[in-house]
Short mmCIF file of the C-alpha atoms (twelve columns), coordinates in Angstrom:
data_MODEL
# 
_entry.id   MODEL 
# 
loop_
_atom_site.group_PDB 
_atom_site.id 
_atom_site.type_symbol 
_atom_site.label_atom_id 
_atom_site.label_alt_id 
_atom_site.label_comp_id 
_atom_site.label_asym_id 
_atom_site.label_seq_id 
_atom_site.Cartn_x 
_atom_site.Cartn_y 
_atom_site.Cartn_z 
_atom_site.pdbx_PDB_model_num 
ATOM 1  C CA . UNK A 1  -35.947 50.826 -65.918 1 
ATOM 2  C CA . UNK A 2  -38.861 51.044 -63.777 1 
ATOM 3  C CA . UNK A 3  -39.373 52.855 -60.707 1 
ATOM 4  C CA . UNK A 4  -38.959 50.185 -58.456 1 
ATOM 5  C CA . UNK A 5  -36.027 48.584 -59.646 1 
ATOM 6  C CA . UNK A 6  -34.572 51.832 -59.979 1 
ATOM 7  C CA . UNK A 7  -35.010 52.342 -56.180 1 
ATOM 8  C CA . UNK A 8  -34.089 49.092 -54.890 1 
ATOM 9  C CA . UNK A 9  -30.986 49.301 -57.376 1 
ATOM 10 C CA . UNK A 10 -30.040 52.967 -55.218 1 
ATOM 11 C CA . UNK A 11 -30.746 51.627 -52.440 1 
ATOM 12 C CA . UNK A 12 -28.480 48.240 -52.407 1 
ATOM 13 C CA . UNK A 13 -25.879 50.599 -53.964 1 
ATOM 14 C CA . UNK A 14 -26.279 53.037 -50.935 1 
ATOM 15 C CA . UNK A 15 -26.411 49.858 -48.280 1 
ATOM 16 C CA . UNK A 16 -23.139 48.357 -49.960 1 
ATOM 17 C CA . UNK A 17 -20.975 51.447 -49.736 1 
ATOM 18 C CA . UNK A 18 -22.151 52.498 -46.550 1 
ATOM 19 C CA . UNK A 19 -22.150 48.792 -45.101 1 
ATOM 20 C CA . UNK A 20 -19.105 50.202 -42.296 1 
ATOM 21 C CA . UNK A 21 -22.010 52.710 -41.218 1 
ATOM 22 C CA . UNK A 22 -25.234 50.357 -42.008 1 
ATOM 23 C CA . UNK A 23 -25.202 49.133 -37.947 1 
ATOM 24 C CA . UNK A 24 -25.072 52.952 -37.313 1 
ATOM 25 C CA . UNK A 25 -27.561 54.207 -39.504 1 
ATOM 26 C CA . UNK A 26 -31.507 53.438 -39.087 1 
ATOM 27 C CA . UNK A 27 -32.967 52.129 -41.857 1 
ATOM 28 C CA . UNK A 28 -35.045 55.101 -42.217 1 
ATOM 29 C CA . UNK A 29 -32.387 57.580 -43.066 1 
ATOM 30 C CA . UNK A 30 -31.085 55.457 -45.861 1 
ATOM 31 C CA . UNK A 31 -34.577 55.384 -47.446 1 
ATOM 32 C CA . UNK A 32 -34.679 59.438 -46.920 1 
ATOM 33 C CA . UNK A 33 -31.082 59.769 -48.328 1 
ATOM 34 C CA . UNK A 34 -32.368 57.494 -51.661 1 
ATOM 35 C CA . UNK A 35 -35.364 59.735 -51.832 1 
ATOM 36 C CA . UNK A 36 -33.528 62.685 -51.687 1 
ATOM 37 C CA . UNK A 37 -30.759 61.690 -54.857 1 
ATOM 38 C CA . UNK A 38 -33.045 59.509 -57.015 1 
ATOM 39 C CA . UNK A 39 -33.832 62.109 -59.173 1 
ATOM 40 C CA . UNK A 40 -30.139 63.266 -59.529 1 
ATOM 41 C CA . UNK A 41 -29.571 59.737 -60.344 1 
ATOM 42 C CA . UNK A 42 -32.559 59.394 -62.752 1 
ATOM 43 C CA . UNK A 43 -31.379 62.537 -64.736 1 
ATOM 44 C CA . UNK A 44 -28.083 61.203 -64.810 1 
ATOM 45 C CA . UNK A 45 -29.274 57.897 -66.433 1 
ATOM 46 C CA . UNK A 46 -31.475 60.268 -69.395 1 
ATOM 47 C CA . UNK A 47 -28.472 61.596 -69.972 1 
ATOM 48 C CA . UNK A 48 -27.014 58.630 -70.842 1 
ATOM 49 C CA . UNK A 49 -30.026 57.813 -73.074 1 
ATOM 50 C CA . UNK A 50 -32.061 55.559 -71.017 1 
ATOM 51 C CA . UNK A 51 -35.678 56.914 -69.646 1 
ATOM 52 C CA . UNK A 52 -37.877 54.716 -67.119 1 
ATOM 53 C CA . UNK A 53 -40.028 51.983 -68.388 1 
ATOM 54 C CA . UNK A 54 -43.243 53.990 -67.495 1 
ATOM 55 C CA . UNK A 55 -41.952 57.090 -69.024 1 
ATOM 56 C CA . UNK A 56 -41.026 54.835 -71.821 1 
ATOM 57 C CA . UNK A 57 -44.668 53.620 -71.999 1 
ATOM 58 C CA . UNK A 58 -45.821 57.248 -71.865 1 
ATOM 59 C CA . UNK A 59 -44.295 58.169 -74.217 1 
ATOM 60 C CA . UNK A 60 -45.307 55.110 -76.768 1 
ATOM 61 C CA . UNK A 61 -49.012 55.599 -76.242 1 
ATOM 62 C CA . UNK A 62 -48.381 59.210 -77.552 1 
ATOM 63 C CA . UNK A 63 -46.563 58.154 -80.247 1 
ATOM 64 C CA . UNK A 64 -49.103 55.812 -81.331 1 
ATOM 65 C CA . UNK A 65 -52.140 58.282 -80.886 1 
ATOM 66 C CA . UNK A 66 -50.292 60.814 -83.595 1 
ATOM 67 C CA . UNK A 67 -49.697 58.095 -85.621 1 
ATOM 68 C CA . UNK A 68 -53.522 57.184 -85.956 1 
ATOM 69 C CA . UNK A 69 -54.530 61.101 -85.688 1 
ATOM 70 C CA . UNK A 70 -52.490 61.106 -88.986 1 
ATOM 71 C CA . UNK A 71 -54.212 58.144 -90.480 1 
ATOM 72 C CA . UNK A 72 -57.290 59.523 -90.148 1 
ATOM 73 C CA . UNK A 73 -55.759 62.742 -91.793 1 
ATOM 74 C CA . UNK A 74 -54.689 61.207 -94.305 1 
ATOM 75 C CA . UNK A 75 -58.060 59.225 -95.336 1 
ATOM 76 C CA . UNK A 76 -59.896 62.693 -95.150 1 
# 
């Protein structure tokens, strides 16, 4: 899940259940509040086994360096 899906996902779930207090609440302070639990939320969701599509990415390139570091190994 990327990062801005991710954030627009916590933030429609924060604007539905607080719709009652949406017209009482600036805008603002529902952006803060998101900023404030998305990482709760992300390390929630790596819990579960799911990491963020750049993370994801990150962690592929790595993969795929060691992989030809242990070609080249291998041929020497």
């Amino acid at each position: 899940m990327n990062d801005k899906k991710l954030s627009e996902a916590l933030k429609s779930i924060l604007e539905k259940e607080l719709k009652t207090f949406s017209k009482l609440i600036p805008a603002d302070v529902i952006s803060g509040i998101e900023k404030k639990i998305s990482p709760q939320v992300e390390k929630i969701i790596e819990q579960s086994g799911y990491v963020k599509k750049s993370k994801f990415e990150n962690l592929e390139k790595l993969i795929d360096d060691l992989e030809k570091r242990i070609d080249e190994l291998e041929e020497n």
